[in-house]
N, C-alpha and C positions, 0 to 999 in steps of 0.2 A: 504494500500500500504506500503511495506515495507522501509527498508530505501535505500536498495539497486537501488529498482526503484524510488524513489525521485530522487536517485543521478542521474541517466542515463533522466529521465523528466529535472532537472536543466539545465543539459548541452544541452539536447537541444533547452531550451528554450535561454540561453545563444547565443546556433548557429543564432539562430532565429532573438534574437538581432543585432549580428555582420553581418548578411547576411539575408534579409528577403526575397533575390529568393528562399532558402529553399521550404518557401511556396507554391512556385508555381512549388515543384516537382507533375509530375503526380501521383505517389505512396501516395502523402498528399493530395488529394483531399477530403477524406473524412475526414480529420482533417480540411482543410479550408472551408470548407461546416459547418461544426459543430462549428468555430468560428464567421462563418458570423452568424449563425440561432442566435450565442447569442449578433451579434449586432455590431461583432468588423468590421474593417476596417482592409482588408487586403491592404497593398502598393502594389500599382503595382510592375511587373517586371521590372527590371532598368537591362541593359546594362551593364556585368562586363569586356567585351573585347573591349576597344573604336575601335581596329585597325578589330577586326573580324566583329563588326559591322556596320562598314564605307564599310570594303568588301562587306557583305550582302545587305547593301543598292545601290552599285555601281549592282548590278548584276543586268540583266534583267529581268523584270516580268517574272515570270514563266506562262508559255500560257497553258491556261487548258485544259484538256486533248483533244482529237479530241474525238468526239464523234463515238462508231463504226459500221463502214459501214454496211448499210442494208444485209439480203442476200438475193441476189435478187432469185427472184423465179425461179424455173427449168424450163427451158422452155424446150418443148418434140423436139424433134430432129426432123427436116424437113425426113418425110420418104422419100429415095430416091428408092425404089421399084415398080418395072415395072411389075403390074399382069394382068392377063388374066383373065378377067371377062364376056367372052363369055357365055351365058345363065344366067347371074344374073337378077333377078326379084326383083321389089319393093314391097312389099304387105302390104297395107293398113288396111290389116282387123285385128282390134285386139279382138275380141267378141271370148270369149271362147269355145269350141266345148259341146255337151252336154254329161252333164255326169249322172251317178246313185248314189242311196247309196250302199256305200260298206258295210254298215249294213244289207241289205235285206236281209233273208233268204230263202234261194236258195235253192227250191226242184229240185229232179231230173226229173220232169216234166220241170223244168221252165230251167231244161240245155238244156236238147232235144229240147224245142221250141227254146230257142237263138241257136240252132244247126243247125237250118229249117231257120233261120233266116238269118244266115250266107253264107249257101247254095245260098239262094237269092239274099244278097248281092253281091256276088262273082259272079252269073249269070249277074245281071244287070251292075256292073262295066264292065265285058268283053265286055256288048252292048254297052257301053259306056253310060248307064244309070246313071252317077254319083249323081244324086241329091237323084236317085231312093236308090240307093247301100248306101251313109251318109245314109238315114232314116232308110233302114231296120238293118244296122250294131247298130245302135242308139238305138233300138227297143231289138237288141240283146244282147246289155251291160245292158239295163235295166231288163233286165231278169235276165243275168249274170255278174253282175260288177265286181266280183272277176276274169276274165277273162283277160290277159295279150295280148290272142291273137287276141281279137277282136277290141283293142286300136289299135293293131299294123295295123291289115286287115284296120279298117278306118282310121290310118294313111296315109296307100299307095293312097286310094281314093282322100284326098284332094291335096296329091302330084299332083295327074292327073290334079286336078281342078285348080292346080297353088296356094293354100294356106297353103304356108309352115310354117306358125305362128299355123296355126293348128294344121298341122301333127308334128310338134315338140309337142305340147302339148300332144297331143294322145301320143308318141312315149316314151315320157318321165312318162308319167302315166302306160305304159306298160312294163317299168323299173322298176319303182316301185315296180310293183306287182310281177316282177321276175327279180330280176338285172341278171341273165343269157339269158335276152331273146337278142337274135341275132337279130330278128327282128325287135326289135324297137330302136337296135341301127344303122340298117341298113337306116330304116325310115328318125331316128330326124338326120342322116350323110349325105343324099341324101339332107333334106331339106335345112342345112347349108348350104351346096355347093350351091339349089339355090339360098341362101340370102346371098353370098358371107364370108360368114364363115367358112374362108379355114380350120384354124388350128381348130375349132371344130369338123366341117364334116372329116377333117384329125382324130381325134383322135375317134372318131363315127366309123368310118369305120372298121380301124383299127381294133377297139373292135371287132366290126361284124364277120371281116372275120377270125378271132382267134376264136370265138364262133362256127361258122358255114360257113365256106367258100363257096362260091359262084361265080360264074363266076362275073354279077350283080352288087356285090359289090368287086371284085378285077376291074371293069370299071371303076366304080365312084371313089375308091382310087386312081389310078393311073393319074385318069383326076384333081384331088385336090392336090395328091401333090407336084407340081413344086410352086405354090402360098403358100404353107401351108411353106413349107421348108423357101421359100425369106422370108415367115412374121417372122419364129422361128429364123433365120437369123441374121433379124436384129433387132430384140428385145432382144436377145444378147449381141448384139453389143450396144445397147443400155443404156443397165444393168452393163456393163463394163461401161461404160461412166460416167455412173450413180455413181458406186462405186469409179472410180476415183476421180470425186469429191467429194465425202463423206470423201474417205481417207485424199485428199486435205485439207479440211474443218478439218477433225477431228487433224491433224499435225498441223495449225495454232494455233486451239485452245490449244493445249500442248507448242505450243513455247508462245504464249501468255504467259502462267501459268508456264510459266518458269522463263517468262524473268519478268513479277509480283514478283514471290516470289524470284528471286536474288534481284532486287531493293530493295523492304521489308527488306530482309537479311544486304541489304549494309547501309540502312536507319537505322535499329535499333544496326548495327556494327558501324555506324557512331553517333549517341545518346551517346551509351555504352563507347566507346571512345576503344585505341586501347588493354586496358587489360580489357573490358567488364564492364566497372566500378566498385563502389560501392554495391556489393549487397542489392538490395536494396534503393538505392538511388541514380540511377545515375545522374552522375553533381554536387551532392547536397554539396558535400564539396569543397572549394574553391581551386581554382589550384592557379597558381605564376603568374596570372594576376590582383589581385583581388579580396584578399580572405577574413577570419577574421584574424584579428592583432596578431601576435604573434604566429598564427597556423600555422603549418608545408604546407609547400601546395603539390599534391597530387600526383607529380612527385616522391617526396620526401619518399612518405610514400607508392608506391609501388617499389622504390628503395630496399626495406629491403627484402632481400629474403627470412625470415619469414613467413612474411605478404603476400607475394607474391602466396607460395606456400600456405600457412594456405585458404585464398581463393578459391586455384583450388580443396579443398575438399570439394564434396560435402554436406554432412553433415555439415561444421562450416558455407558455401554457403545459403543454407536452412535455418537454425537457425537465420539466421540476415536477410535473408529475411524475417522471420515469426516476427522476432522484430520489422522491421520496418513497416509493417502491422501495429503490435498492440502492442506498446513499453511494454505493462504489461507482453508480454510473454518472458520476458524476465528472470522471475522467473522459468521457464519450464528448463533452461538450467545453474542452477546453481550448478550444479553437474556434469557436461558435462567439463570437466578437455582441452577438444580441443578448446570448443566454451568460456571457462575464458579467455586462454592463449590468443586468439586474441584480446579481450577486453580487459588486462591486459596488452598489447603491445600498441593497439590502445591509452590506458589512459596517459602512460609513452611519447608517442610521441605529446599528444594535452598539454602534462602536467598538466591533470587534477586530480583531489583528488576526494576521495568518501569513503563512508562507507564499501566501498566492500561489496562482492557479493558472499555468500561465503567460503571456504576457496579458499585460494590464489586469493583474493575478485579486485575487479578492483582499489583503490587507492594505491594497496600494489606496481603496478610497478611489478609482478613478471613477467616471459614470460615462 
């Protein structure tokens, strides 16, 4: 260590002396952590304002924070819609309809018999053979699985039978295999409508008769939708609801995080004091309540408009912040003609001596 940083180590062990809340700046914690390891005894913080600290103990506890309000859960909005559920059916049955492997391969024998197949079914349904008409449609997917329109044909069958859990399944396996098929949008929209699923059999329909129009299916659209439209309505109206309390919720949350980071701001403007202190060391020099003897106190030494200005640079800012970190770095800036002249100012006004630092070193007093 040279002599320059001796001299800048004496004086503050000197401050140290004359004022040992020093110590307990936040910035020296890893210096007072490093004196405890080797054993020393720091003194507490002592009180340099008797009148500031009489005020602090007259004020009232400060009440800790409220803790903040839950948020309560969205509760769904009372529907107040008035539908017409004329022909709605309950249906119990959820057992899946039967199906083939769509791997089979499929001779043109095995089309022609699911073709004789279908013929039959289509006979028996018209008798009202329903159970007859499922088996042999059943008979003729397992021949033909890759078949769109025979999902759809025993679709229409279990409509009749009143199991619309089915013929949606059929109807929707007959999309599959051709999302153009008309028919099986026509199907799994008829059976919405019987399980009271307006706005699906509304958009089912739809599809349908833009596919393949139909007298059939402009009935059953136009029977769906006065309920489809109330439901899309007010699920709008809903969703509005919805986002206004979102927006709500989300303005809260920004005025919180506003009114957080002013306090913060005013808290650490209030630490800093009102020309931001010290770089470096806020507080840590004594003001004219209480300081070390014979030192200038702190009103005093940003009176000088030097010093004043010399601080709003940021570069000589920096530099002493970086020294007060780690006093050795103080050698980093001895060629630094900006960051001598505040040190050579600050020396002349504590009226301290040293080896300097340097030319125009810190005991020489130059500025």
């Amino acid at each position: 260590m040279d002599s320059s940083q001796l001299s800048l180590l004496r004086k503050f062990v000197e401050m140290c002396k004359a004022d040992s809340n020093i110590l307990h700046v936040a910035d020296l914690a890893f210096y007072r952590e490093y004196l405890e390891s080797l054993g020393a005894r720091i003194p507490p913080h002592r009180a340099t304002d008797p009148v500031n600290e009489e005020a602090k103990s007259s004020k009232p506890t400060q009440k800790p924070p409220e803790p903040e309000p839950e948020e309560e859960e969205e509760e769904e909005i009372e529907s107040d819609v008035e539908l017409d559920n004329t022909g709605v059916i309950t249906d119990e049955d959820e057992d899946m309809p039967e199906y083939a492997d769509i791997n089979t391969e499929v001779t043109d024998d095995m089309i022609d018999q699911a073709s004789d197949k279908r013929n039959a079914a289509m006979d028996a349904a018209g008798e009202g053979h329903f159970e007859d008409a499922i088996q042999l449609y059943t008979e003729a997917i397992k021949l033909n699985p890759m078949s769109a329109l025979l999902y759809a044909k025993r679709a229409s069958v279990y409509l009749k039978m009143n199991k619309p859990k089915k013929a949606i399944h059929d109807s929707t396996k007959a999309i599959e295999l051709n999302p153009d098929s008309a028919q099986g949008y026509k199907w799994r929209g008829k059976a919405q409508k019987m399980l009271g699923n307006w706005e699906d059999a509304y958009h089912d329909l739809t599809l349908a008769g833009k596919l393949d129009f139909d007298d059939d299916i402009n009935e059953a659209l136009h029977a769906v939708t006065p309920n489809a439209k109330k439901l899309m309505e007010h699920k709008r109206k809903y969703e509005r609801i919805r986002e206004e309390k979102e927006l709500k919720k989300r303005k809260e949350r920004i005025r919180k995080a506003r009114e957080e980071y002013e306090k913060q701001k005013e808290e650490q403007s209030h630490h800093e004091g009102p020309t931001g202190g010290f770089p470096g060391f806020p507080g840590a020099f004594p003001g004219s309540t209480g300081g070390m003897p014979g030192m200038p106190d702190m009103a005093s030494l940003l009176q000088d408009p030097e010093l004043l200005a010399a601080f709003q640079d940021p570069e000589v800012s920096a530099a002493f912040q970086d020294v007060a970190a780690n006093p050795a770095n103080i050698s980093k800036y001895q060629n630094n003609p900006r960051v001598q002249s505040v040190i050579n100012k600050l020396a002349a006004k504590f009226g301290t001596g040293g080896s300097g630092m340097g030319r125009g070193g810190m005991g020489e007093g130059k500025v």
